[in-house]
N, C-alpha and C positions, 0 to 999 in steps of 0.2 A: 722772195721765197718761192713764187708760183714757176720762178723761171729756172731757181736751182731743181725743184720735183721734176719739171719737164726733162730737165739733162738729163736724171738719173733712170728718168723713165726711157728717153731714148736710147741712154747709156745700156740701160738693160735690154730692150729688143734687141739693139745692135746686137750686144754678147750674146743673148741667145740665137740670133739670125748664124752670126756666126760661130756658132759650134754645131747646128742644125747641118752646115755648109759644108765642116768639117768631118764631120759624121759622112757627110753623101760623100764625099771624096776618100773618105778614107774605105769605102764599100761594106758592102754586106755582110759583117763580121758574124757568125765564121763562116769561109765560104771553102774550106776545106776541115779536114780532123784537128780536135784541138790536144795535144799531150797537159795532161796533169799531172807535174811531176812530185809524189809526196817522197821528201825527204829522210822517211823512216821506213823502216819493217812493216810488212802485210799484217792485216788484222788488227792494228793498236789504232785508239782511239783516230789518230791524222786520216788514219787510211781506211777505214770505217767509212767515216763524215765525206771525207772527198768521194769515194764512191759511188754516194749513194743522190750526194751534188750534182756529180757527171751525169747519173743517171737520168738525174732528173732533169735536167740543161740537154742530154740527148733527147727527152722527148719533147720539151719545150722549142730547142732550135732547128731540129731534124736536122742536126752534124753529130758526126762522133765526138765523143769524149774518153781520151787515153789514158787511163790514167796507170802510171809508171812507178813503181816503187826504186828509190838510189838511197837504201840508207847507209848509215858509216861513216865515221870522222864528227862525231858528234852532230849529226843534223848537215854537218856542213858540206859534204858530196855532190846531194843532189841541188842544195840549196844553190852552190855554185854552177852548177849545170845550169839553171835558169839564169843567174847573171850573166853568162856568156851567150845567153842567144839574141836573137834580135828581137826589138820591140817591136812585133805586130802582131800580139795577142796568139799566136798558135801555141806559145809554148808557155805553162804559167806556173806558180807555185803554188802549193798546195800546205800549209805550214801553222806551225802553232804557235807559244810564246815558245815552247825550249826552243826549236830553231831562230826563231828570228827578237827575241830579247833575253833569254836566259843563256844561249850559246854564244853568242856577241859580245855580250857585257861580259862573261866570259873568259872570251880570248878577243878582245879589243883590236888586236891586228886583223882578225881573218876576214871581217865584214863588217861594213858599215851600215849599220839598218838604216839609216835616212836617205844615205849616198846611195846605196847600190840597188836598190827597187823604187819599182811603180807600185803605190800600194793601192789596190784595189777596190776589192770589198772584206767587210766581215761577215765569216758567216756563223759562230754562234760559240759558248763555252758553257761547259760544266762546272757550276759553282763548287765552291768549297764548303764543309761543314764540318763542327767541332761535335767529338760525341764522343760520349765517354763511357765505361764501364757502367752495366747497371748498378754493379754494389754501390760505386761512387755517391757519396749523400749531397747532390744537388740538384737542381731544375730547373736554374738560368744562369747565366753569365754572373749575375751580381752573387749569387750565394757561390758559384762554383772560384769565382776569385778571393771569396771572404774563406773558401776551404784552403787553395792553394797556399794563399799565407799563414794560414795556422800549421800549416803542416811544418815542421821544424827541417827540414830538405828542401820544402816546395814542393809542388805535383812536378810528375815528369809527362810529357806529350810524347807522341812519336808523330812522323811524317812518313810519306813514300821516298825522302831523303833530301838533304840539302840541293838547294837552288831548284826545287821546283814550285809551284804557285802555292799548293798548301803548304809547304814549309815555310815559306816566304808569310802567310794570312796568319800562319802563325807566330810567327816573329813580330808584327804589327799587332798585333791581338797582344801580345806579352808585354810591347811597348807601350802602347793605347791604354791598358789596363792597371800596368805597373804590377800585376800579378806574379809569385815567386811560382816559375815554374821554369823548370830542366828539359831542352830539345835532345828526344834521343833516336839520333840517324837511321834510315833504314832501306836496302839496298830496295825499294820498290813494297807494294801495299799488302803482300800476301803472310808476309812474315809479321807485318807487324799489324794485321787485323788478328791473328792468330793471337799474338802477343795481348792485343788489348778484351779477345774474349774470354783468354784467360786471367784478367786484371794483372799480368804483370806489367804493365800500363796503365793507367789508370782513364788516359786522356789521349786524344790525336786529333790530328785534322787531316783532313783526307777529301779525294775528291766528292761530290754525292753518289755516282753511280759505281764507286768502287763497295757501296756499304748501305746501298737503297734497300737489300732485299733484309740484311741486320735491321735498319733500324723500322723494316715494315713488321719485322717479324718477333720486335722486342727484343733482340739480343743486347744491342748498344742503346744510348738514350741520346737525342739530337738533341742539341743546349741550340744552337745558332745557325744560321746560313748565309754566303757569303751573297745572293743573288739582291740583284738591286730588290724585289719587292717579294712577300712571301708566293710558295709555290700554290699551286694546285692540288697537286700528289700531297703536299705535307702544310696544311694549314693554319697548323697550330705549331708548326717551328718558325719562332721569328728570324730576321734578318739582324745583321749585326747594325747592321745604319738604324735599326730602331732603339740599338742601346744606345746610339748618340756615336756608334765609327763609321763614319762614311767612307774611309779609306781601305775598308776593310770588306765593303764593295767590290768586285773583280768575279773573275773565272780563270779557269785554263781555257784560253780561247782559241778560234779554230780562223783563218781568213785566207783570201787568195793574194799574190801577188804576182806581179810582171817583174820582168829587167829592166833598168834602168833606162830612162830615152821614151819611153810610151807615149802617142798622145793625151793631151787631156782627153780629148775628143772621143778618142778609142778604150781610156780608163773609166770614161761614165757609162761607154756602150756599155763596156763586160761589166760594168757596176749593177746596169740596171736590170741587164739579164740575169745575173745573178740574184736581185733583189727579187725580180719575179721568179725565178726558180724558189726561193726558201719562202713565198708566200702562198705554194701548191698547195691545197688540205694534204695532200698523200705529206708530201715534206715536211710541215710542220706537225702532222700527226708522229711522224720518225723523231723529229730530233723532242718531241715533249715524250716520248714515250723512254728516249734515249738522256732525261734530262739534261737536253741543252738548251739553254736559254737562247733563241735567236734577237736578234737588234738589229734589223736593216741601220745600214750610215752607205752615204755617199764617201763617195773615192777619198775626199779633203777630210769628210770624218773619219772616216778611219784611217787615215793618216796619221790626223792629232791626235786620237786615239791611241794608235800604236808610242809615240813618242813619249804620249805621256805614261803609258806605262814603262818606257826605258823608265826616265826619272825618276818613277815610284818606286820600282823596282833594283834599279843595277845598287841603290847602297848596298843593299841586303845579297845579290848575288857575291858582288866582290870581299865580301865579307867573310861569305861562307867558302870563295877560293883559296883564301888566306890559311885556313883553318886545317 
């Protein structure tokens, strides 16, 4: 036994000797400007968060940070502009789940999310949250599903619209629940927070920071949230994993990626710089004030991270292609 601990123990310096090795040879990453290509429209959440990443990776690395907006084609533009460059960390994506598991699963030909990136780091997402009209007579999940079945229709929810994360938490939440309640589509969150302050809605889920200043300000009532543990800002709105759905767990999340071909080597550098960028006080003051939840993971975790939410996810997006 004392001779298998030693392998494993030399086995480990080695690997780490050699990726230390690798690192020096691969140089001083970045030793020119780096472009951040986000694959959507200026100002929306993507392009926000990468901004303000770059900024803060420019004053941490003393390089530039580009960051490039290519939206159009559903996400898939600029996303391919990053598969065609070369893996050596200058050019990288900057992307959310629509582009890289809701647009994919999708359109299943246009890109492979396992095959065609380096996935790098994660840097943070905006939970989901179910709130309902104040008239609505309930105050937790378990009374608001004993309402939805009495209602001889069911409740009906709305979303910011099929195949995005809250439509998606809602669909799991309907499943999980077994609750009698009707998804009604909505081309984005302005029509239909309008719709639920005037209860022609009753119910929705929605991201938190489309409806943070609602539910500060007592318009809507928060029943649930989708963040792994309850917030700061809202401490008396529990989390869905304390009714017992852990699946129900998640965000709209935000991470970087490379083109395919990266080193390992080069995916933990830009890992860990990015780690130490989202652990600045200025950065974590933005994204808690921005409620985004940040989660350092290494290059591998957020890998298996992203993957597993293909899995969790693509039933429920192809589902709603169909439709």
């Amino acid at each position: 036994m004392k001779q298998i601990v030693k392998g494993i123990v030399r086995g480990g310096l080695l690997g780490a000797a050699l990726l230390a090795y690798a690192v020096q040879a691969q140089g001083a990453w970045p030793e020119r400007p780096v472009t951040l290509i986000v694959p959507a429209a200026a100002g929306g959440s993507a392009d926000v968060l990468a901004r303000r990443v770059a900024l803060q990776l420019e004053a941490d690395l003393k390089q530039s940070f580009v960051v490039e907006n290519r939206p159009g084609g559903g996400n898939l533009i600029g996303t391919r502009a990053v598969v065609g460059s070369a893996p050596d960390g200058y050019t990288l994506l900057a992307h959310g789940i629509g582009s890289h598991v809701i647009a994919t699963a999708d359109t299943p030909d246009a890109l492979d999310p396992a095959r065609d990136f380096s996935h790098i780091a994660y840097i943070g997402g905006v939970p989901a949250v179910l709130v309902t009209n104040v008239a609505v007579p309930v105050t937790d999940i378990k009374s608001l599903v004993a309402y939805s079945n009495a209602q001889p229709n069911g409740l009906s929810w709305g979303s910011p619209g099929p195949g995005t994360r809250s439509y998606i938490v809602g669909e799991l939440f309907r499943d999980a629940t077994g609750a009698s309640m009707s998804h009604i589509p909505y081309k984005g969150g302005g029509q239909m927070v309008g719709d639920l302050l005037g209860n022609h809605i009753p119910a929705a889920f929605v991201t938190l920071n489309s409806t943070r200043s609602l539910i500060d300000d007592g318009k809507v009532k928060a029943i649930a949230i989708s963040s792994s543990s309850r917030l700061a800002h809202y401490p008396n709105v529990p989390t869905f994993a304390e009714f017992g759905f852990p699946k129900l767990v998640g965000a709209s999340w935000f991470g970087i990626s490379g083109p395919p071909g990266m080193s390992a080597a080069l995916t933990e550098q830009i890992n860990a710089a990015v780690n130490r960028t989202l652990a600045s006080p200025d950065l974590k003051k933005f994204m808690a004030d921005a409620d985004f939840e940040a989660k350092p993971m290494s290059a591998l975790e957020f890998t298996a991270f992203f993957l597993s939410e293909i899995r969790l996810l693509e039933p429920y997006i192809k589902a709603t292609s169909k439709q």
